[in-house]
KENUFI-820594 format. One line per 3 residues: number of its first residue (from 1); for each residue z, x, y of N, C-alpha, C. Coordinates in steps of 0.1 Angstrom, whole numbers. Each point is the difference from the previous one (the first is absolute). Layout:
REM residues N
NUM> Z/X/Y/Z/X/Y/Z/X/Y | ...
END
This chain:
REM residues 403
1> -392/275/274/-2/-14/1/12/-6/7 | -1/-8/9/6/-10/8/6/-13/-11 | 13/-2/9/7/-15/-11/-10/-9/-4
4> -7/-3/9/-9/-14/-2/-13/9/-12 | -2/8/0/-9/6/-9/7/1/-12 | 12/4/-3/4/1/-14/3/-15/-4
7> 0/-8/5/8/-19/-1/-13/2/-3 | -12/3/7/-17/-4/-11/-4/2/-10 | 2/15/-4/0/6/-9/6/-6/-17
10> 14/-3/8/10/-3/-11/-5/-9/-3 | 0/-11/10/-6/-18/-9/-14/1/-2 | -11/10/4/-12/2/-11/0/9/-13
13> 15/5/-5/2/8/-10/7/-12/-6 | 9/-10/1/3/-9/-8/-13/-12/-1 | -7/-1/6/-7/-9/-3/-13/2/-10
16> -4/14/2/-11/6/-8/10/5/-14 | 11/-2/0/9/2/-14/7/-15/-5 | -5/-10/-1/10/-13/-1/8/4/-10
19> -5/3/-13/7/0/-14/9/11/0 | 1/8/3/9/15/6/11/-6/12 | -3/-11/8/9/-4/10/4/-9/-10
22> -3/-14/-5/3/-12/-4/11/8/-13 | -1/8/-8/10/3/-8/13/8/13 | -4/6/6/12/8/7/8/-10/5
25> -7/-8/7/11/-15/5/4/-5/-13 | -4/0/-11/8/-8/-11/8/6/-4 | 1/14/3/10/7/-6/16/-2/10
28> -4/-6/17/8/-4/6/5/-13/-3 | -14/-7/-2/6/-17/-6/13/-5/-4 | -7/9/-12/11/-2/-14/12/6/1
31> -1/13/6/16/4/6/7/-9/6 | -9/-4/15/9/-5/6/5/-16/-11 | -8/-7/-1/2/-14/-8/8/5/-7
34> 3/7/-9/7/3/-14/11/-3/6 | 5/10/9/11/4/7/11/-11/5 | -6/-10/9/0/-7/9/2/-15/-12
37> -6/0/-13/-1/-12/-11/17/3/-6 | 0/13/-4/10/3/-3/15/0/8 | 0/2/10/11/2/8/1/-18/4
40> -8/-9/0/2/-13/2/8/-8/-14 | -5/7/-9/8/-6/-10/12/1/-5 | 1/20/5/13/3/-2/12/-7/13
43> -8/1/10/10/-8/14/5/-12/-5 | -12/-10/-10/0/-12/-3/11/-4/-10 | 1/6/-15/9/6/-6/16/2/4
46> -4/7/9/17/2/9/8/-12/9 | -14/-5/1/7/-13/9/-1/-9/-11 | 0/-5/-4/1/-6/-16/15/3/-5
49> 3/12/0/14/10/-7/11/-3/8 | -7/0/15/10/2/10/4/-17/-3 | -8/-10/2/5/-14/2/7/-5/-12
52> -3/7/-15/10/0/-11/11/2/5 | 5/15/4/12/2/3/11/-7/11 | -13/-7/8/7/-8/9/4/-14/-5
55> -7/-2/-15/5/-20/-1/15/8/-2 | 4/9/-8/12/6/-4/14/4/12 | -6/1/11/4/9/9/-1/7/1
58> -2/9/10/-3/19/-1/10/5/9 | 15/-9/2/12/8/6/7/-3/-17 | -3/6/-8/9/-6/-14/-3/15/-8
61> 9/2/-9/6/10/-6/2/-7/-11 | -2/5/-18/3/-3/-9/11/10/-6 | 10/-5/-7/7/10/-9/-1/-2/-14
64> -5/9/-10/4/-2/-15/5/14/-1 | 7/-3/-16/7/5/-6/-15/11/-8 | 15/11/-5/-10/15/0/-4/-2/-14
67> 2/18/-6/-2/-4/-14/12/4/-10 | -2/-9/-10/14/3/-6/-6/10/-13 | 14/10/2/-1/11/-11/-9/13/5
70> -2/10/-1/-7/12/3/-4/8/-9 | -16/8/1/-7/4/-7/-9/-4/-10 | 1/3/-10/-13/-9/-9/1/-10/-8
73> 16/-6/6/5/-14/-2/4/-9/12 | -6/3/12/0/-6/8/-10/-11/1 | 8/-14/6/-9/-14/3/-9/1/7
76> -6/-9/5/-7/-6/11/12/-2/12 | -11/1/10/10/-3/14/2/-13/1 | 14/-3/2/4/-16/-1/8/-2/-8
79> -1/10/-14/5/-3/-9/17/4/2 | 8/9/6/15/0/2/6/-11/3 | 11/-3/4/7/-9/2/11/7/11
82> -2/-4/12/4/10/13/1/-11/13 | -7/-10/4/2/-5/6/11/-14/-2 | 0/-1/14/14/-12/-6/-5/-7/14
85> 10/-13/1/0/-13/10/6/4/13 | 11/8/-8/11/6/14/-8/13/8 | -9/8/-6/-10/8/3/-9/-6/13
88> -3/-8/-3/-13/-6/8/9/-9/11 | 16/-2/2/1/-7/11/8/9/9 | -1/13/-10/11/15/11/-11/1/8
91> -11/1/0/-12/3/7/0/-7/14 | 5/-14/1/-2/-13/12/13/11/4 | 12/-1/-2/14/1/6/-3/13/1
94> -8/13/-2/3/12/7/-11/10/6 | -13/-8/-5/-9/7/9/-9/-8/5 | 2/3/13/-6/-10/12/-18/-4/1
97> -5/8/-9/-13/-2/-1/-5/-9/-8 | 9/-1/-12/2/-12/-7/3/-14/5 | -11/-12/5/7/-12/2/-1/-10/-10
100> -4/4/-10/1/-12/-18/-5/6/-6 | 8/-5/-12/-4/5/-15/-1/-13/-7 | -11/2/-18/1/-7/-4/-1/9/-14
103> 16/-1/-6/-2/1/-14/-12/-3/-13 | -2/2/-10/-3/-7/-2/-1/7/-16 | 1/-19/-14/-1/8/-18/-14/-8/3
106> -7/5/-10/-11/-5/-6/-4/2/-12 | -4/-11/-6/-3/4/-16/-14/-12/1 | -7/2/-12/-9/-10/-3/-1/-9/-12
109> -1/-15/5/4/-9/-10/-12/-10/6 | -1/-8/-17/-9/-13/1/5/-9/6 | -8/-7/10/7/-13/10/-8/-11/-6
112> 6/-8/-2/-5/-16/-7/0/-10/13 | -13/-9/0/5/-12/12/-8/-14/-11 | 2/-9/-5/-3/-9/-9/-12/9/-10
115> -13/-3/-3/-7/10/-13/-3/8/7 | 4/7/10/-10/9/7/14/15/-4 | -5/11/0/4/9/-1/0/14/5
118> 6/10/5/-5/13/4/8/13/1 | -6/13/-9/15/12/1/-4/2/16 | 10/2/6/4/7/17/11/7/2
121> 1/5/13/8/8/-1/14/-7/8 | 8/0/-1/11/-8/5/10/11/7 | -1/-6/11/6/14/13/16/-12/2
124> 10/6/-1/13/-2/5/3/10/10 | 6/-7/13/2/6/10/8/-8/12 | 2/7/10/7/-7/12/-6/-10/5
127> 6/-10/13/-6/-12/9/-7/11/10 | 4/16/2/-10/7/12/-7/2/-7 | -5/-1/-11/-12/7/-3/-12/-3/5
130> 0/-20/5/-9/-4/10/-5/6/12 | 10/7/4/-6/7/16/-2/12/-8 | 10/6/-6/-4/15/-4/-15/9/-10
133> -4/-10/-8/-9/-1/-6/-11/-12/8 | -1/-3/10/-9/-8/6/-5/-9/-8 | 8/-14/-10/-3/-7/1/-5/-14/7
136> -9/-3/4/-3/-11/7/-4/-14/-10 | 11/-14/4/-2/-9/-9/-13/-7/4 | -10/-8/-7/-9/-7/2/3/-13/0
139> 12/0/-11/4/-13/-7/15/-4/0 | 5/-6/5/17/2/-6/9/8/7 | 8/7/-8/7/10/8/8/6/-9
142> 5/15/9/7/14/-12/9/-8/-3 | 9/10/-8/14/-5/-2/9/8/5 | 13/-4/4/9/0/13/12/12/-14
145> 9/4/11/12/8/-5/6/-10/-8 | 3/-7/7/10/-11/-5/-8/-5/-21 | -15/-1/2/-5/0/-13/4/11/-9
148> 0/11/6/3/12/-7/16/3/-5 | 8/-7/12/16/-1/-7/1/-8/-9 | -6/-10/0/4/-11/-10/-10/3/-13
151> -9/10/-1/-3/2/-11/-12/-12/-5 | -7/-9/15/-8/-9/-6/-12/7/-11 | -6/-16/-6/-12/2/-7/-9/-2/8
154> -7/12/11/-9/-11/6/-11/15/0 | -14/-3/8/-10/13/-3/-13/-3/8 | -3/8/7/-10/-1/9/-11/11/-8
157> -11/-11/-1/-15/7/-7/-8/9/8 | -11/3/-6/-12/10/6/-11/-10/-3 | -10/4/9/-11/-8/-6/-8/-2/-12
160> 2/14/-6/-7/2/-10/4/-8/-12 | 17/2/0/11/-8/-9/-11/-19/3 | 7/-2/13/-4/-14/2/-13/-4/-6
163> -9/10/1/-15/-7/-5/2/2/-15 | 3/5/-3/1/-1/-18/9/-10/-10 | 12/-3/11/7/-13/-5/0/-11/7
166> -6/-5/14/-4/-11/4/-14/2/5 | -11/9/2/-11/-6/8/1/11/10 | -10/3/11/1/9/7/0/-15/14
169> 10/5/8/-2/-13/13/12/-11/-6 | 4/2/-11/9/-16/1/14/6/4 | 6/-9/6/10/1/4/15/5/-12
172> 12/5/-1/4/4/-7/17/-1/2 | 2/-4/15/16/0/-2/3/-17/-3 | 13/7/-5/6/-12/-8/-4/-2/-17
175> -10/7/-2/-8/2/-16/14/13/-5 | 0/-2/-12/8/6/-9/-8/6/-7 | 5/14/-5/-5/9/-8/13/11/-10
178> -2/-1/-13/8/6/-11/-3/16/1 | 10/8/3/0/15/-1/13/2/-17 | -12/7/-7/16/1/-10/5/-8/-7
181> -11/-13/0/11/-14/-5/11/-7/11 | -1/9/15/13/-6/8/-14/-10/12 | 7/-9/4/-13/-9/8/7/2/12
184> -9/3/14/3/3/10/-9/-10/10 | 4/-2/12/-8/-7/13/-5/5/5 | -15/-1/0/-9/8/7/2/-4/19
187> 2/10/8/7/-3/15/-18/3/7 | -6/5/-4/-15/0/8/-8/14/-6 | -11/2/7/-6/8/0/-3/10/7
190> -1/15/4/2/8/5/-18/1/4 | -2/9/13/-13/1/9/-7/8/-11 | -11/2/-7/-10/4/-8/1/17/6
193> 5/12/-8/-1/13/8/-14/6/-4 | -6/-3/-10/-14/6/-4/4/9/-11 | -10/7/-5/1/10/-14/-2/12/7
196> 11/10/-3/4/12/2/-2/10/-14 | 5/10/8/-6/13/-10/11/0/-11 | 14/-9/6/11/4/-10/1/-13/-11
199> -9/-11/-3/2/-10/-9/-4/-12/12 | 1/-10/-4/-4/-13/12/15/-3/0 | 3/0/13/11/-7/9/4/-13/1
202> -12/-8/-6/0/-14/1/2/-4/-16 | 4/6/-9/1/3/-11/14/-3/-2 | 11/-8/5/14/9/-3/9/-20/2
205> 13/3/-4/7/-10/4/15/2/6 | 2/-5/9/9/10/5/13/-15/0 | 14/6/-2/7/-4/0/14/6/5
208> 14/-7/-4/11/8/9/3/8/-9 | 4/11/9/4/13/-14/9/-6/-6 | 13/-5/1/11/-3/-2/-6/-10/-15
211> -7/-7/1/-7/-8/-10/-5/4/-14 | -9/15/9/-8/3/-8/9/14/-8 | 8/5/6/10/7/-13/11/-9/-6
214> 5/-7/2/7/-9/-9/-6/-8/-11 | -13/-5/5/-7/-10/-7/-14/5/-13 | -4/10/16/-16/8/-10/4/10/-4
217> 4/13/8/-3/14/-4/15/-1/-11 | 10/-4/1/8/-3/-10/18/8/2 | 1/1/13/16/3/2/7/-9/-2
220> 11/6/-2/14/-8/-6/12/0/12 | 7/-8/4/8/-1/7/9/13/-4 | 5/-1/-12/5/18/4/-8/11/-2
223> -7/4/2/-10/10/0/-4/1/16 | 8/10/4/1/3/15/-15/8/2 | 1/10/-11/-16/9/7/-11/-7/-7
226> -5/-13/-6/-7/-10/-2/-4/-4/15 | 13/-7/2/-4/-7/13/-3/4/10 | 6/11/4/-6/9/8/-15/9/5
229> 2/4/-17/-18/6/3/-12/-6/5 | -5/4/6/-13/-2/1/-11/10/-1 | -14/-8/0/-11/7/-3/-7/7/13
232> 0/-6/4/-3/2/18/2/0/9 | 4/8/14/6/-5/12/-10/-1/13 | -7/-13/4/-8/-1/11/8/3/19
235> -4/11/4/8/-2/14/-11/0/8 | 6/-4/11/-12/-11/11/10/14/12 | -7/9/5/1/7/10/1/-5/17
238> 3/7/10/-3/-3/14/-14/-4/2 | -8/16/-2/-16/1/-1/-3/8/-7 | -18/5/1/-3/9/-9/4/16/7
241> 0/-3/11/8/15/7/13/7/-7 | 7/-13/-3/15/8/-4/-5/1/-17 | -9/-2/-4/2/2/-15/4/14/-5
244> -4/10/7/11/15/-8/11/-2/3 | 6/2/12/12/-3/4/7/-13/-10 | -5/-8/-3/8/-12/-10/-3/8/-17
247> -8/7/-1/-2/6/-15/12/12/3 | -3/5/5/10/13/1/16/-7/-2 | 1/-7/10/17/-9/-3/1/-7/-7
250> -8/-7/-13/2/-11/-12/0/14/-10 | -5/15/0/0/6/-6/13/4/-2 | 6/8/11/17/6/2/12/-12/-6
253> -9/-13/2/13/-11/-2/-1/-3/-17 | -7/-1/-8/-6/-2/-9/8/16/-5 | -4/8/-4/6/11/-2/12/1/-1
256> 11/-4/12/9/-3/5/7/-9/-13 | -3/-6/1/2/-16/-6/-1/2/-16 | -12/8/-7/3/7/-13/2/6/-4
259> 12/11/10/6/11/-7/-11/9/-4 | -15/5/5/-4/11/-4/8/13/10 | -7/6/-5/9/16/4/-13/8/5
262> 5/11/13/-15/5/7/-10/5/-15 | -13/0/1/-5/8/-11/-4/-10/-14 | 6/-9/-2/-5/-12/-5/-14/-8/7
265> -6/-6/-15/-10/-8/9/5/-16/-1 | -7/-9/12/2/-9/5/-2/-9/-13 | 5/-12/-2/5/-8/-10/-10/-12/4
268> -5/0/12/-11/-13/4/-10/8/7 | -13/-10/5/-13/7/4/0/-9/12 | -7/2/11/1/-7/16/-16/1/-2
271> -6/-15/2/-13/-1/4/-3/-5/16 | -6/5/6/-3/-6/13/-15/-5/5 | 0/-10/1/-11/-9/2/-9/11/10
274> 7/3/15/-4/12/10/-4/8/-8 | 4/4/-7/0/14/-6/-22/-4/-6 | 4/-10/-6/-13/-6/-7/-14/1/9
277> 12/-8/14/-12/-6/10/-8/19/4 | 13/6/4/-7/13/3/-11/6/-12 | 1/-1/-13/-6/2/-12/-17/-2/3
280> 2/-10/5/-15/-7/-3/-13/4/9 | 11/12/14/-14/2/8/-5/11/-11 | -14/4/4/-11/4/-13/-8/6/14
283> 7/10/4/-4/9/12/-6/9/-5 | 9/7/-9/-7/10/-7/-12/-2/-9 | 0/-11/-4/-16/-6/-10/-5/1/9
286> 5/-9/7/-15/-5/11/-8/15/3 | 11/10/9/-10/12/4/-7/7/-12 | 3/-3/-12/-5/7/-11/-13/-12/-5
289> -1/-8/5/-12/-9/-1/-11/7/9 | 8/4/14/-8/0/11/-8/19/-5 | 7/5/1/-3/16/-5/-14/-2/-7
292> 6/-8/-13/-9/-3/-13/-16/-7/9 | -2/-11/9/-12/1/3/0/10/10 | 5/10/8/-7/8/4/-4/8/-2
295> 6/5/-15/-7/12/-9/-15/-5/-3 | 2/-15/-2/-14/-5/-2/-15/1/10 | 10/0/16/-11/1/9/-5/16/3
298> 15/4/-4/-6/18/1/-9/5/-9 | -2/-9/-8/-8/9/-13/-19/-6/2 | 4/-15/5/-16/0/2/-6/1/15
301> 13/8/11/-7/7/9/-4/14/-2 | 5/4/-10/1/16/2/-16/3/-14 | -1/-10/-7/-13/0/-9/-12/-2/12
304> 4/-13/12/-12/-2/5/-3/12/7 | 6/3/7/-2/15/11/0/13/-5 | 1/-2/-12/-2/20/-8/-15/0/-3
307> -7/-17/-4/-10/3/-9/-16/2/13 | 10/-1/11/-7/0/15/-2/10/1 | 5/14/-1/-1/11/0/-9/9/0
310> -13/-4/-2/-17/7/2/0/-12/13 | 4/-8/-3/-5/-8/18/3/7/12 | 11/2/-5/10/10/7/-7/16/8
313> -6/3/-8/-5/14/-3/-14/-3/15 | -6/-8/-10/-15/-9/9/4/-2/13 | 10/-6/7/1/2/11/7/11/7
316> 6/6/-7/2/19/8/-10/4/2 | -13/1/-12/-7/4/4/-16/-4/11 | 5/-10/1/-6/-2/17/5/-3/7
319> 11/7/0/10/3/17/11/-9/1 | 5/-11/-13/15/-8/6/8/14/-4 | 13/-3/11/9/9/0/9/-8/-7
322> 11/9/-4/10/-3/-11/9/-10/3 | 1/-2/20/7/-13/6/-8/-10/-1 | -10/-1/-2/-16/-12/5/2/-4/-21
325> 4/10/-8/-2/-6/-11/16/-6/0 | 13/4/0/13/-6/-3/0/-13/12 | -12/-3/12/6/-12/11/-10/-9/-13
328> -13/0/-2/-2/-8/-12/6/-6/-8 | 5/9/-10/9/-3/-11/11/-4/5 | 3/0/13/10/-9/3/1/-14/4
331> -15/-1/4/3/-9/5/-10/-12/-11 | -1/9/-15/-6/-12/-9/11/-2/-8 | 11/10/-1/13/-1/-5/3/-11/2
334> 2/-1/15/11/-12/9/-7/-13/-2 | -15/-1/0/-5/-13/0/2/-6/-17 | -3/12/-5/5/-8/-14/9/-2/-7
337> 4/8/10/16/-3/-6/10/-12/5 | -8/-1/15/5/-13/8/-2/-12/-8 | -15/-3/-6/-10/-12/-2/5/-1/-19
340> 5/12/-3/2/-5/-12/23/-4/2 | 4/2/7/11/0/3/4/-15/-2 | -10/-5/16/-2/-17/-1/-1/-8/-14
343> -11/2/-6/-7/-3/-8/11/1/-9 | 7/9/-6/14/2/-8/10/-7/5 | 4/-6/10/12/-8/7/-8/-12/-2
346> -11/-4/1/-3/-17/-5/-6/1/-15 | 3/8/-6/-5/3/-19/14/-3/-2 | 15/7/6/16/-1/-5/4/-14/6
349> -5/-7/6/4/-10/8/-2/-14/-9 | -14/-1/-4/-6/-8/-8/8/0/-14 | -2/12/-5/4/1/-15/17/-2/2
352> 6/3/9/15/-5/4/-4/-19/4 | -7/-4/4/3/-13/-3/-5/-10/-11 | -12/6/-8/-6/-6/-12/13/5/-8
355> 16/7/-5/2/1/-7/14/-8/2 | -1/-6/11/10/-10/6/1/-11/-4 | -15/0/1/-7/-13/-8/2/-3/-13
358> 6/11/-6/-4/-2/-16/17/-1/-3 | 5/-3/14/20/5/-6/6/9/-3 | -8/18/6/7/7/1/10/4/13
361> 10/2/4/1/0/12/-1/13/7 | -2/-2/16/-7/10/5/4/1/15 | -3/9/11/9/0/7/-5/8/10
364> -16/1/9/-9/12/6/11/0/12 | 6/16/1/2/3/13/-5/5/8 | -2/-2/15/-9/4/6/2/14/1
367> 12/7/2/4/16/1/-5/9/-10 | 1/-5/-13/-6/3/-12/-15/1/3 | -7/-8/2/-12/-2/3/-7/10/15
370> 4/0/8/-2/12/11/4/13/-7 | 10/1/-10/5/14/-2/-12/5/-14 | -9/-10/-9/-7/5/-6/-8/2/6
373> -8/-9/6/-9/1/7/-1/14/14 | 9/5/2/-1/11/5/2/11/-6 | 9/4/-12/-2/4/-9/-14/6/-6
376> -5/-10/-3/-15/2/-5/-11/7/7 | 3/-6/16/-10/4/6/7/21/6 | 10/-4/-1/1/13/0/-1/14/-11
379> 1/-4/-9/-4/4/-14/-14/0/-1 | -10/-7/4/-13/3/1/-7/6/8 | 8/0/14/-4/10/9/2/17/-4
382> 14/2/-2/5/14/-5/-12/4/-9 | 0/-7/-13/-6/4/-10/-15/-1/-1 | -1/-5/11/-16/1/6/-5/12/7
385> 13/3/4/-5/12/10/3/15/-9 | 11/-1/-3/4/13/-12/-11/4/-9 | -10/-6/-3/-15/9/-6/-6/-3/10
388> -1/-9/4/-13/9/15/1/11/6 | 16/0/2/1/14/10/0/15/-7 | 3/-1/-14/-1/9/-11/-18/3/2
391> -8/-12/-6/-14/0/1/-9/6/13 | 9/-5/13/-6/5/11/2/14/6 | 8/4/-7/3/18/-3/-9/10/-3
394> -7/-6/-12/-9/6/-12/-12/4/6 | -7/13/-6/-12/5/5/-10/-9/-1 | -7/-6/10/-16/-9/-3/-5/1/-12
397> -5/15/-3/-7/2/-12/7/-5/-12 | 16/2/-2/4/-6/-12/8/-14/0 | -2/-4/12/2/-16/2/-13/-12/-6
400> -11/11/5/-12/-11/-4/-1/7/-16 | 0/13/-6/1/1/-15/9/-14/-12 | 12/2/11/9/-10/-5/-7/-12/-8
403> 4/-4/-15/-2/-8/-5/12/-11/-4
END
């Protein structure tokens, strides 16, 4: 048989079989949709993660303290007492990757503003913490060095804070609020960062460090390693490029700086935002999504074309040759594998935007979408042809026996 003779053959073998075709394409459908639903949600997800890390900045580096004690009386991480104030500003004066730091104590206390009340977390820290930590004011304004030398009472809210003691939208600088029993001036409101995986950000009250160890966390003018410590050191990098290069040299300096000795472990932990952002691609899922429907399309091509196999037989024995039977099966492979390919790229398309709809976020990439969708159609051709060409081998007599 001639090309145009098997192209007849084929689409009067799928058409005199609907229910035998109509499952083989759904076995493509659903592959490809599955695939293609999934990989939009995971892209959707990431971009979601990725825009978290960005209200934060993603040239930023966190330092906490390690654990204190070793073995099966060791703390939690955080729990040592390792970092200091003078720590976090060796960093600006000797490695150039470093352009701000923001110290910072935190503890958690109830904030009073007339009957309204709420526990929060109350962050003490530098005037860079603004750029460093990307706050953006909506309302008012940070508070300056000069607040921090002088040890004012003053405290820039989160939203969350604000809606619970004045109303969500009302205005707040110049309003006063008690931390501790101490009453402080609220200077404004900070830009809303959203709810993260690590607690809500909008959750917090931030004030001068200098304030908040004298006044809250509870140092004493002579208590030099009081005043000094801190709970956490925020550094604001060049970019996300130099982040090893800036981890590697806060490491040596840090080390440096507490007297460990080679062969010791490090006394703090380096979180990197980069480090995160790289975290989140889901390369490896994704191809293990994609595998996963094509195991699916291999299994209901290889059922449809085995159970062919007296058909098989029936046409050897009146004269198709073993090329006249594999140009068939190839070319009912390709068509339905093509038609259910489509048909699975507008099945992942749809169900990626009905779940958009519902407020999950989602994110179809077209590259994703060409790579399953060829994927698929390739997986159904292969495995379309891999028992035919086994089948088209077999003696007539025991091709058509075949049950």
């Amino acid at each position: 048989m001639n090309l145009l003779e098997c192209m007849e053959v084929s689409a009067e073998s799928i058409r005199a079989n609907k229910l035998r075709s109509a499952l083989t394409m759904l076995g493509v459908i659903f592959g490809v949709g599955a695939v293609i639903a999934a990989v939009s949600m995971t892209q959707g997800a990431r971009r979601a993660t990725l825009e978290q890390f960005a209200s934060a900045g993603t040239n930023q580096l966190t330092i906490r303290p390690g654990f204190a004690g070793r073995g099966p009386v060791a703390s939690g991480m955080g729990s040592a007492v390792t970092l200091t104030q003078s720590d976090a500003y060796a960093m600006v004066e000797l490695i150039p990757e470093v352009t701000a730091v923001a110290p910072e104590v935190n503890t958690r206390q109830q904030v009073e503003a007339g009957s309204e009340n709420t526990s929060t977390r109350v962050i003490g820290t530098s005037a860079e913490a603004e750029v460093v930590s990307n706050y953006e004011m909506v309302e008012g304004r940070f508070f300056t060095q000069e607040d921090v030398d002088r040890r004012r009472k003053v405290a820039v809210l989160g939203a969350t804070v604000v809606e619970a003691l004045f109303g969500a939208g009302e205005p707040v600088a110049g309003e006063r609020v008690k931390i501790n029993g101490t009453s402080f001036e609220v200077l404004g409101q900070y830009k809303p960062k959203g709810t993260g995986g690590f607690g809500d950000p909008d959750d917090q009250v931030i004030i001068p460090i200098s304030t908040a160890i004298y006044r809250i966390v509870g140092g004493t003018e002579g208590s030099t390693t009081s005043r000094e410590t801190v709970s956490t050191i925020i550094v604001r990098i060049t970019n996300m490029e130099a982040s090893q290069r800036a981890q590697a040299a806060i490491k040596e300096l840090l080390r440096q700086r507490h007297g460990l000795k080679p062969g010791e472990d490090d006394d703090f932990r380096i979180f990197s935002v980069a480090d995160l952002v790289a975290g989140a691609q889901q390369a490896s899922a994704t191809m293990t999504l994609l595998f996963v429907g094509g195991i699916g399309i291999m299994n209901i091509m290889l059922v449809s074309v085995t159970e062919r196999t007296r058909e098989i037989g029936l046409r050897k024995a009146i004269g198709a040759t073993p090329s006249d039977i594999m140009l068939q099966f190839l070319i009912e492979a390709l068509s339905l594998s093509l038609a259910g390919g489509f048909l699975g790229v507008a099945l992942g398309v749809m169900v990626s935007y009905l779940a958009r709809r519902f407020g999950l976020n989602t994110d179809i990439s077209m590259p994703w979408v060409i790579l399953a969708f060829s994927f698929a159609a390739a997986v159904g051709i292969v495995f379309g042809m891999l028992p035919a060409r086994k089948a088209a081998r077999l003696n007539p007599v025991e091709a058509i026996r075949h049950e």
